[in-house]
C-alpha positions in Angstrom: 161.4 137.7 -21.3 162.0 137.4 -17.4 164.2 140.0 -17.6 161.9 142.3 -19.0 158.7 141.5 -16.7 160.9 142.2 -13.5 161.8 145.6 -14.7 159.0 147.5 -14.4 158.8 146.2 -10.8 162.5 147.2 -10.1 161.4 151.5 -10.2 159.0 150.9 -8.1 160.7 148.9 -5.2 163.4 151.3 -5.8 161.2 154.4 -5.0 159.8 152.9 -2.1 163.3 151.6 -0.3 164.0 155.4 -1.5 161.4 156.7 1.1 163.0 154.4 4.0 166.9 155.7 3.3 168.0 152.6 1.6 170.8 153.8 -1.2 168.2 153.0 -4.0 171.2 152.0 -6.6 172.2 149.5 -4.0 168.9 147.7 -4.2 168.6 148.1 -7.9 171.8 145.9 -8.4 171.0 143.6 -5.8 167.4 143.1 -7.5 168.9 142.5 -10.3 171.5 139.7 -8.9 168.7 137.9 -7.3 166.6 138.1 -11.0 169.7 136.5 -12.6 170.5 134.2 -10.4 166.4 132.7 -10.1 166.7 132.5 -13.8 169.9 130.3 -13.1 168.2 128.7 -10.4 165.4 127.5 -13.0 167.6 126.6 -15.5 169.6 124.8 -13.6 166.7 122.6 -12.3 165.1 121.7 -16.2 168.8 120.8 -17.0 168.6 117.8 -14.3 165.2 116.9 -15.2 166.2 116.8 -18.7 169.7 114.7 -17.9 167.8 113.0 -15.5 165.0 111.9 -18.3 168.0 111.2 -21.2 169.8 108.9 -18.9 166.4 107.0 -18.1 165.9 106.4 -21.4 169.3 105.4 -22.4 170.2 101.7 -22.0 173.5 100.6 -21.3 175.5 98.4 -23.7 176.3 95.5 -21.5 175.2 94.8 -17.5 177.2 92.9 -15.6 176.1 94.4 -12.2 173.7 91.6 -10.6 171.8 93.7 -8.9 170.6 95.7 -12.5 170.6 92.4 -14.3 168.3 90.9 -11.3 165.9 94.4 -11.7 166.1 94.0 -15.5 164.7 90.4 -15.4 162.0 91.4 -12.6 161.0 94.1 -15.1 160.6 91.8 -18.0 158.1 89.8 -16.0 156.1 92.1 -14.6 156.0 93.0 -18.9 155.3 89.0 -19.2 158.3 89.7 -22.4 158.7 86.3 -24.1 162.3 85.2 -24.4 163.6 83.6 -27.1 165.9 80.4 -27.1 168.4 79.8 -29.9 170.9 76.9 -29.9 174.1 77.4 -30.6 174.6 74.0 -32.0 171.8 72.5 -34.3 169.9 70.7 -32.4 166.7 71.3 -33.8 168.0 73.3 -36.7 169.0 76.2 -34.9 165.3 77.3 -34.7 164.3 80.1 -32.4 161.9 78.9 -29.2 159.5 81.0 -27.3 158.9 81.0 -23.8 157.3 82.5 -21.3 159.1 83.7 -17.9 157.8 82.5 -15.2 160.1 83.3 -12.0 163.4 84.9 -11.1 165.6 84.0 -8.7 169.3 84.9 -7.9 170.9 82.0 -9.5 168.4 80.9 -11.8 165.2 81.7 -14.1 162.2 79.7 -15.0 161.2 79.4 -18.5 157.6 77.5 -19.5 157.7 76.3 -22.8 154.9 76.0 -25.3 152.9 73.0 -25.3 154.3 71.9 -28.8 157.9 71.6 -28.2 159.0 68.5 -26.5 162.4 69.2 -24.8 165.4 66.5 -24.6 167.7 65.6 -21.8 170.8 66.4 -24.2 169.5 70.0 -24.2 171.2 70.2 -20.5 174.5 71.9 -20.6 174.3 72.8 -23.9 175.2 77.0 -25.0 172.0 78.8 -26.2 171.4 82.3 -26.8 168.4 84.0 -25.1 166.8 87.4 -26.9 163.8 89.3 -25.2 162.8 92.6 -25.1 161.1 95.2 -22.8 159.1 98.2 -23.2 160.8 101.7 -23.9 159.1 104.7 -25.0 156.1 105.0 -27.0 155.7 101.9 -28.8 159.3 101.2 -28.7 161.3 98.2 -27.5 164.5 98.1 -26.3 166.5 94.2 -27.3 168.7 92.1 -25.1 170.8 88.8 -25.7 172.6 86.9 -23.2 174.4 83.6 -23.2 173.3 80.8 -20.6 172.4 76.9 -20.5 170.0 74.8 -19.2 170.2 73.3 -16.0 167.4 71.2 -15.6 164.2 70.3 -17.3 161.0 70.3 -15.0 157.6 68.4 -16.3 154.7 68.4 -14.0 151.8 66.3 -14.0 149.2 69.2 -15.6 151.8 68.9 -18.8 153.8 72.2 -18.0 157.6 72.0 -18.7 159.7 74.1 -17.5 163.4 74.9 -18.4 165.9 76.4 -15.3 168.2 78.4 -17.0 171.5 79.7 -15.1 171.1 83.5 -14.6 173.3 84.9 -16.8 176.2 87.0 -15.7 176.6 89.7 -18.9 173.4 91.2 -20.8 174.3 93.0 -23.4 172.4 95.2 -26.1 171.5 93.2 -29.4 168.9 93.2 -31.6 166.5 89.5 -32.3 167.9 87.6 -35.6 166.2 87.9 -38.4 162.8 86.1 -38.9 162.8 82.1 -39.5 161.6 81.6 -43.2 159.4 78.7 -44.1 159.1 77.1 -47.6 155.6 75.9 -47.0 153.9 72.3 -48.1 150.9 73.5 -50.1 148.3 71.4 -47.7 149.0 73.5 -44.8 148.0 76.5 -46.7 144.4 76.0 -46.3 143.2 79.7 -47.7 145.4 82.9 -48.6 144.3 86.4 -50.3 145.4 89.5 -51.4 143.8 92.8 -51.9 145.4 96.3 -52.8 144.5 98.6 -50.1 142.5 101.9 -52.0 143.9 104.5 -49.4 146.5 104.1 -46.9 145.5 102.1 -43.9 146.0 102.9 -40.4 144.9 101.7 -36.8 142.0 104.5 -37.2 140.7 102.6 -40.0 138.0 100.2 -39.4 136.2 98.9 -42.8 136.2 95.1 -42.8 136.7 92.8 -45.6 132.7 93.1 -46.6 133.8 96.6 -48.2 137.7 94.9 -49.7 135.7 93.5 -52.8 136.8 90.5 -54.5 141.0 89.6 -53.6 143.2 90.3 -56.5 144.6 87.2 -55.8 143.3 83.7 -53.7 144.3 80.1 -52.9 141.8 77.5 -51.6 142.7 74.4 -50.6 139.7 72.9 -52.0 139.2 74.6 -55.1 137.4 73.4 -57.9 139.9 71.8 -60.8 138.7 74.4 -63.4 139.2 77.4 -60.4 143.1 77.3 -60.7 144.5 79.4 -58.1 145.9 82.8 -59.1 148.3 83.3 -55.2 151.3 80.9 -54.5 153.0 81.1 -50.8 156.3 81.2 -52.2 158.0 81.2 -47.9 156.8 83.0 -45.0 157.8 84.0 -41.7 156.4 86.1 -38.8 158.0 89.1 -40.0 156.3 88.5 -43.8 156.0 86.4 -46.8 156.7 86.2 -50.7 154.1 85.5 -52.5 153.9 84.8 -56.6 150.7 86.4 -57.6 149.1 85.8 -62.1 148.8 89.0 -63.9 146.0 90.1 -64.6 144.4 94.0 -66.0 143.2 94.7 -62.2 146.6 94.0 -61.1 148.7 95.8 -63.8 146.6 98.8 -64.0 146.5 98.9 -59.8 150.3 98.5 -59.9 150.8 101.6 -62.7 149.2 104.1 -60.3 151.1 102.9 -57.1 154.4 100.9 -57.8 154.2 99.9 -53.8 150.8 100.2 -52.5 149.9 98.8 -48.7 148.3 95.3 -49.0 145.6 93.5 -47.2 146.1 89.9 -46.3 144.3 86.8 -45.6 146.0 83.5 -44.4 144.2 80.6 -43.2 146.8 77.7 -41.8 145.9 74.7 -40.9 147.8 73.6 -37.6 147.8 70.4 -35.9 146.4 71.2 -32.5 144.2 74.0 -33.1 142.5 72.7 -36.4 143.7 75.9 -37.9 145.4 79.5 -37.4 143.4 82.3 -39.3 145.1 85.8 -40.3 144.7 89.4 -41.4 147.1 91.4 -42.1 148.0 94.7 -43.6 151.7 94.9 -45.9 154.1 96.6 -47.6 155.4 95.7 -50.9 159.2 95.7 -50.2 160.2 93.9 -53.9 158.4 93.2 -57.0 160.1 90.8 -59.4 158.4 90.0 -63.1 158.4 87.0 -64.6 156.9 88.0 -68.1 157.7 84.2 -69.4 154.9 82.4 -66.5 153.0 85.9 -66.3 153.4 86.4 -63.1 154.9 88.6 -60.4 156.9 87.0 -57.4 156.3 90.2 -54.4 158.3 90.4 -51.1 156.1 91.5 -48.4 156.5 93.1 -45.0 153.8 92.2 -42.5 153.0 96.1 -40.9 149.7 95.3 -38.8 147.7 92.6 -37.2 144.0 92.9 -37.6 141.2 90.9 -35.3 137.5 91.2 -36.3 135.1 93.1 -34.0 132.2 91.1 -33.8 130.7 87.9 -35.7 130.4 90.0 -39.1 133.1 90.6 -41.6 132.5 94.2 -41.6 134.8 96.2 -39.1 138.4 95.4 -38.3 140.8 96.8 -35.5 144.4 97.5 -36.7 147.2 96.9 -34.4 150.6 97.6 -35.1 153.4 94.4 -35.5 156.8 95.3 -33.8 159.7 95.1 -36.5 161.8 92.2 -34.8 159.0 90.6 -33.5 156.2 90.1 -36.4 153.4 88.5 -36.2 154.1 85.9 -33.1 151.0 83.0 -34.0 152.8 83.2 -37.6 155.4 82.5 -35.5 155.1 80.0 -33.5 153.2 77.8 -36.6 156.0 78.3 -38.8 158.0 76.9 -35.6 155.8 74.3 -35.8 156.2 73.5 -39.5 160.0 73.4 -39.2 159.9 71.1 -35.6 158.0 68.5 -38.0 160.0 68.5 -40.9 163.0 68.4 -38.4 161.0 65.4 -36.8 160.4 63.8 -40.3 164.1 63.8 -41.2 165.0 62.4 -37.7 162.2 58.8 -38.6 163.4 58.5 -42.1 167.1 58.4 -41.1 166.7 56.1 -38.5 164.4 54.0 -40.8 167.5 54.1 -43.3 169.7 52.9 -40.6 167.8 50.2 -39.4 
């Protein structure tokens, strides 16, 4: 298409170096060099923006250069990224802890961690695995994992703890594990409920649980004897939950038109230090086994967006999207929680048996 808007120009030049003596088939081959070689010329310059972009965008598989792994850590907290803290051995079951970064420095990080976890001097020393994550493009995250240890254990007088970790030496590519699951004690489900979306629910949509109807299926904690519930929290995690739901016509009829529709959730769990930790999400059915002998129907659901309320009313919702290897991070943390107190539990009644 160059090509052909510089020819009718080329006749033109050529008539008038024709009136100064110029060889006029001279300049028409030299026109035409310099047209090729401007189109090689641009060409040329979108190929290294292009390469340029790719290799941006493209994260090595391991860092071992101090210098990228010091400006990969500086990156992650100017993101605030939470880092994740897995023993190797099972000190608290293995169970995933997150932190926030707090400084970088040359030999070491500072991690804060969350008011509930109480750390223990035999932590120091011992092999853990760190995951976090940092923003890539879109709403994309690009996973790390590294190997380090604790150092030292800092509490200050406000109730902060803090936890040096060794700067590692190697970084390397690697997705988060999966999602702790949770077999949950029935009391510390205070509320849950399940709706079948009508249409397919995006972050555009905004009708609140005022215009959901009547759930399918609900738990309450303090339900009447004769109001049996019809939802049972079979586990749950911050990526999703399996829940064992009674048949009913709504249900089976719903379930004929759309063997895997989006869900709407409700959980409200009662937590320790905030009283309780209130949730709406929106799913996708990922498994539906029937169990014609009970009448019921155990589903496995993936937990696709967060919702918060806009407002006091129940009657708009804004949709946020969960990241896949994150989830929902308050489900989290509680099921954290729930597992650091069983953990706890287990830990008195052995040393009662011992004593």
């Amino acid at each position: 298409m160059i090509i052909q808007a510089q020819a009718p120009l080329i006749p033109g030049i050529k008539d008038s170096f024709s009136s100064s003596g110029v060889n006029p088939e001279v300049m028409t081959i030299i026109l035409w060099v310099l047209t090729i070689a401007g189109i090689i010329l641009v060409v040329g310059i979108l190929a290294k923006i292009i390469l340029a972009r790719m290799r941006r965008n493209t994260s090595p598989a391991r860092l071992d250069d101090p210098q990228k792994i010091m400006a990969l850590l500086g990156r992650c907290l100017a993101e605030r990224s939470r880092f994740e803290l897995s023993f190797r051995q099972k000190l608290i079951k293995n169970e995933g802890i997150f932190c926030s970064l707090v400084s970088v420095h040359s030999e070491e990080i500072l991690l804060e961690l969350p008011s509930y976890v109480t750390p223990r001097q035999t932590w120091i020393g011992r092999p853990m695995e760190i995951y976090f994550s940092v923003a890539s493009r879109g709403d994309a995250r690009i996973y790390y994992i590294f190997e380090s240890s604790i150092e030292a254990i800092d509490s200050q007088h406000s109730g902060q703890i803090f936890l040096r970790i060794a700067r590692p030496d190697v970084i390397n590519l690697g997705q988060r594990r999966m999602h702790f699951r949770l077999v949950p004690d029935n009391a510390t489900i205070s509320e849950a409920s399940l709706w079948f979306a009508q249409d397919k629910i995006t972050t555009k949509n905004h009708t609140g649980p005022d215009a959901w109807g009547e759930p399918l299926a609900h738990r309450h904690l303090l339900a009447q004897e004769e109001d049996k519930p019809s939802l049972a929290v079979l586990d749950i995690s911050a990526g999703g939950c399996r829940l064992s739901i009674k048949d009913s016509e709504a249900i089976n009829e719903f379930l004929e038109q759309d063997a895997s529709p989006d869900v709407l959730l409700f959980f409200r769990l009662l937590d320790r230090e905030s009283g309780h930790l209130e949730a709406w999400l929106q799913g996708k059915i990922r498994v539906i086994v029937c169990d014609p002998l009970n009448n019921t129907r155990s589903m496995g659901i993936e937990f696709m967006m967060n919702g918060r309320l806009e407002g006091k009313t129940d009657k708009h919702i804004i949709w946020t999207p969960l990241y896949k290897d994150e989830g929902h991070p308050h489900i989290g943390n509680w099921v954290f929680k729930q597992h650091l107190a069983l953990f706890r539990q287990q830990e008195k009644e052995r040393k009662e048996a011992w004593d």
